[in-house]
C-alpha positions as CSV (number, residue, x, y, z in Angstrom):
1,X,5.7,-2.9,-28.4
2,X,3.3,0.3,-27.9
3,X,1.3,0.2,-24.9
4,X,-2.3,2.0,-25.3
5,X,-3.9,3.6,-22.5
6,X,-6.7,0.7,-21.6
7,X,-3.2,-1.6,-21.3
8,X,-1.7,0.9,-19.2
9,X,-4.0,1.2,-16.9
10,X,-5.0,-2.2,-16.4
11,X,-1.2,-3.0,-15.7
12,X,-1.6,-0.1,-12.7
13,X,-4.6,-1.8,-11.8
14,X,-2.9,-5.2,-11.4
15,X,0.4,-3.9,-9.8
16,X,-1.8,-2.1,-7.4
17,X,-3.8,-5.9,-6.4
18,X,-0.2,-7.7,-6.5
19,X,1.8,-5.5,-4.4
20,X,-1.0,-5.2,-1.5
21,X,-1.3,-9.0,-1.6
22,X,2.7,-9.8,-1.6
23,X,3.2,-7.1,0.6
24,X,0.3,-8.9,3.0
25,X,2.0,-12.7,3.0
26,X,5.4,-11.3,3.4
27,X,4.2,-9.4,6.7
28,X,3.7,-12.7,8.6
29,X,7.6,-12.4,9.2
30,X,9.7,-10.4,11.3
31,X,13.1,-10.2,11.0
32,X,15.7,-8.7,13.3
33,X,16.4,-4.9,12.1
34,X,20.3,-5.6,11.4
35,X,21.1,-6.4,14.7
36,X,19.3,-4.2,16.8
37,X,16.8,-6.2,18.5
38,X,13.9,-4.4,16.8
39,X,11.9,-6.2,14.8
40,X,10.6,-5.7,10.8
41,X,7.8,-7.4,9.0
42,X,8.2,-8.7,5.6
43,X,6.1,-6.2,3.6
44,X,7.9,-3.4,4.5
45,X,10.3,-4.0,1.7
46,X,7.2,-4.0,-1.1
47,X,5.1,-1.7,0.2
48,X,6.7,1.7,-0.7
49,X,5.8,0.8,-3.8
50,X,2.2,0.9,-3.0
51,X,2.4,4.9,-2.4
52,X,4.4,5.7,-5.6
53,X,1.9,3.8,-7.6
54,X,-1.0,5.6,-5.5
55,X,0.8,8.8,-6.3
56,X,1.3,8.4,-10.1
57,X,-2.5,7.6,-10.5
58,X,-3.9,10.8,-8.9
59,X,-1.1,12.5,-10.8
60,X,-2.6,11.1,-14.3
61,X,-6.0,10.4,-13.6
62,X,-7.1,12.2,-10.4
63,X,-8.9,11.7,-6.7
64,X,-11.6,9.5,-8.3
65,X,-9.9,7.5,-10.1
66,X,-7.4,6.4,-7.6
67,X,-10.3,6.0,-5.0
68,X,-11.6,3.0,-7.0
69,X,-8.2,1.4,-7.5
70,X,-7.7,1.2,-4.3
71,X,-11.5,-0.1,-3.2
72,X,-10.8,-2.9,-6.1
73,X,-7.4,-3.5,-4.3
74,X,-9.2,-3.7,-1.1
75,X,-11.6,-6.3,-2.8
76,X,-9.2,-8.5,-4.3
77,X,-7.2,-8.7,-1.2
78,X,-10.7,-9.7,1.1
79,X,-11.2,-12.2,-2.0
80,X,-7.7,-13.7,-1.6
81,X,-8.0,-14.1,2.5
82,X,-11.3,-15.9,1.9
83,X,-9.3,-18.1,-0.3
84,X,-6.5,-19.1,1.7
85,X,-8.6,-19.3,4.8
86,X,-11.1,-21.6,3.0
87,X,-7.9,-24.1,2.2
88,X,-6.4,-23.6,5.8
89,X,-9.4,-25.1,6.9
90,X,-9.9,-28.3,4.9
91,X,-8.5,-31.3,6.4
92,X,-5.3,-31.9,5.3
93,X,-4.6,-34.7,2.6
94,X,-2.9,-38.3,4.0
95,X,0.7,-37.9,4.1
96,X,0.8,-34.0,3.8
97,X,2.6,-32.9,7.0
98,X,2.7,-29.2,6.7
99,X,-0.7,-28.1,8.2
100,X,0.7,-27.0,11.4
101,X,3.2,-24.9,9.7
102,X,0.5,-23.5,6.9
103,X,-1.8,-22.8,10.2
104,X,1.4,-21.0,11.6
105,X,2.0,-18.2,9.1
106,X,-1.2,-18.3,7.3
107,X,-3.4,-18.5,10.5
108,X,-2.2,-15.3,11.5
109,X,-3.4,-13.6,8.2
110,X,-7.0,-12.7,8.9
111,X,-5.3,-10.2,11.8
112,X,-2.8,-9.2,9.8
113,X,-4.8,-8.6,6.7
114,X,-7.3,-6.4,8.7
115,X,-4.7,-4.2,10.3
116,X,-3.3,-4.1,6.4
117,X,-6.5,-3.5,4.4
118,X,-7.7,-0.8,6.7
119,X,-4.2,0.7,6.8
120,X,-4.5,0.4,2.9
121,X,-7.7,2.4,2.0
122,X,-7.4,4.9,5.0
123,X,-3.8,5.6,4.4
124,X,-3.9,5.6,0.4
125,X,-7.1,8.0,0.2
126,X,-5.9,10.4,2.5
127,X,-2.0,10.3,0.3
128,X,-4.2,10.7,-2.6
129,X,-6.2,13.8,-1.1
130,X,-3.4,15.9,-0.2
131,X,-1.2,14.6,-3.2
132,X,-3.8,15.9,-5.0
133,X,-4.6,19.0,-2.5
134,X,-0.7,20.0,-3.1
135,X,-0.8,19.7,-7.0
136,X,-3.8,22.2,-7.3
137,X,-1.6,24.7,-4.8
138,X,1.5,24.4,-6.6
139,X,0.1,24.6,-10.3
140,X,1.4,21.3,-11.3
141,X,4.9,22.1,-10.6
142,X,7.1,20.5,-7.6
143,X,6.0,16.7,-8.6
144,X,8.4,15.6,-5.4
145,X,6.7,17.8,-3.1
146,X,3.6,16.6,-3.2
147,X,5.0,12.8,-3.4
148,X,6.9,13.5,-0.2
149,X,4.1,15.5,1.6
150,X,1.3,13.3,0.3
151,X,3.2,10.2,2.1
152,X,4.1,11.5,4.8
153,X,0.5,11.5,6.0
154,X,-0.7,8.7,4.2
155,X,2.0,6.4,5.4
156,X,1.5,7.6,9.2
157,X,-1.3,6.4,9.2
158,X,-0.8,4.0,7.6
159,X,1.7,2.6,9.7
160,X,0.0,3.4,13.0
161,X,-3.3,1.6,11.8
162,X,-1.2,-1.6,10.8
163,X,1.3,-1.9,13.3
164,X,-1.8,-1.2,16.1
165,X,-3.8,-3.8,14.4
166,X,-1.7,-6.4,13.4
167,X,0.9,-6.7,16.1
168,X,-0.6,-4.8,19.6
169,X,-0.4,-7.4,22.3
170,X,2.1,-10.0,19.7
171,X,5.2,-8.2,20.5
172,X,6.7,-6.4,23.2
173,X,6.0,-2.7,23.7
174,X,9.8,-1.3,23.1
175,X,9.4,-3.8,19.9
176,X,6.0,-2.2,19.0
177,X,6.6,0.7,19.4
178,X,10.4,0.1,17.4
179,X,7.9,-1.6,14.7
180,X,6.3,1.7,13.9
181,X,9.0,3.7,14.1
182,X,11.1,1.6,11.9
183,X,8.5,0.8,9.3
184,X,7.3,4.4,8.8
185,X,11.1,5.2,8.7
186,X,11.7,2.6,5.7
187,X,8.3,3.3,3.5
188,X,9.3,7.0,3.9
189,X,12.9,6.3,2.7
190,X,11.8,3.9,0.4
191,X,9.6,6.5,-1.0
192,X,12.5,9.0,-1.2
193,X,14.7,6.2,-2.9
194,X,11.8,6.1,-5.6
195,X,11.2,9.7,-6.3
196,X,13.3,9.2,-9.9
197,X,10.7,5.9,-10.2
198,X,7.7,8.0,-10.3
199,X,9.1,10.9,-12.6
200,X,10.3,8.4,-15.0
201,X,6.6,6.9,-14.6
202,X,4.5,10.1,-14.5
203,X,6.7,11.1,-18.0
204,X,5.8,7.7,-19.6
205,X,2.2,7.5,-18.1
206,X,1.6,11.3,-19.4
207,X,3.1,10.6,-23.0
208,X,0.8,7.2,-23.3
209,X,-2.3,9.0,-22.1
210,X,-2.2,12.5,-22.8
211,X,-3.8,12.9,-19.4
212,X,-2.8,15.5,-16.6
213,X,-5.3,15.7,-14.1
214,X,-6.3,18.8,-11.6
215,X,-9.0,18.1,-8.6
216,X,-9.9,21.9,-8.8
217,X,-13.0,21.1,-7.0
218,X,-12.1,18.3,-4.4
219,X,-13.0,18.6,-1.2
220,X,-12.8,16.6,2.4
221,X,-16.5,16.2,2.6
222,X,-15.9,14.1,-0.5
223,X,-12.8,12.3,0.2
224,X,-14.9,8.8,0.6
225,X,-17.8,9.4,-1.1
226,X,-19.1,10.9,-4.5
């Protein structure tokens, strides 16, 4: 089946909203980092994906463009907190014996999912700005330069947003401070894991559209608004 560009793009647009929200539930657990002691939350395992989906879209449709995805992320993700906070605080129905457990996990959201959006928008736009900084200086060429160098900022502060957020004053310090190191560590190889994900993906995305975008005229003034 041929995909056209408006199906294209709203299938970025969706994975974008999905992987953010997944990535968000699956955070309320930590699991022991093979043995170590350290801990690691859930969405750590999703999440890479979040950058190499951020990265394809400034590649094919530039700064702006991937400025809004991830503001209508941002929305759908405050839209699906309201949600399950709204049902966390009904009364529970006669016989159902779970609310403790629901209140458990998904009473700890609201922290999480602040630490997670702000992470989110802070951490994508600035990956998008120097994705899109390093594509101009390179002429196009080097597509796992600026994937690497884009994420390496974006998901450091990223990470340091979330971790500081969500988990400051939950965990210990040697496991906080394990937390960030680890989870940085893992989106970064993720990342790296990925790199033949988002060539295949730029190719495809570039034959469907025909687009190859250059921010010639970006600048940091302009990074949030305009």
């Amino acid at each position: 089946m041929k995909i056209s560009k408006s199906t294209l793009f709203m299938i970025v647009v969706a994975l974008s909203v999905t992987v953010l929200i997944v990535s968000n539930i699956a955070s309320t657990k930590l699991f022991d980092f093979f043995g170590t002691g350290l801990v690691w939350d859930g969405g750590a395992i999703l999440f890479p994906l979040a950058y190499v989906l951020g990265d394809v879209v400034v590649e094919i449709y530039g700064f702006k463009v991937a400025r809004k995805i991830v503001l209508v992320t941002f929305a759908m993700n405050l839209l699906a907190v309201l949600a399950l906070w709204i049902v966390q605080i009904l009364p529970p129905g006669v016989g159902w014996g779970n609310q403790a457990a629901y209140e458990a996990i998904i009473g700890f959201m609201p922290r999480l999912v602040a630490g997670s959006l702000v992470a989110y928008a802070v951490g994508q736009i600035a990956n998008a700005f120097v994705f899109a900084k390093i594509k101009v200086a390179t002429k196009g060429r080097r597509l796992w330069l600026r994937a690497l160098g884009s994420s390496l900022v974006g998901n450091l502060i990223d990470t340091l947003i979330f971790v500081s957020v969500a988990f400051y004053g939950v965990i210990s310090p040697v496991q906080f401070v394990g937390l960030i190191c680890i989870a940085y560590a893992t989106k970064m190889i993720g990342e790296t894991l990925l790199l033949p994900v988002t060539y295949r993906a730029v190719k495809f995305m570039k034959k469907v559209t025909g687009d190859d975008h250059y921010d010639k005229k970006l600048r940091l003034r302009n990074v949030f608004f305009k």
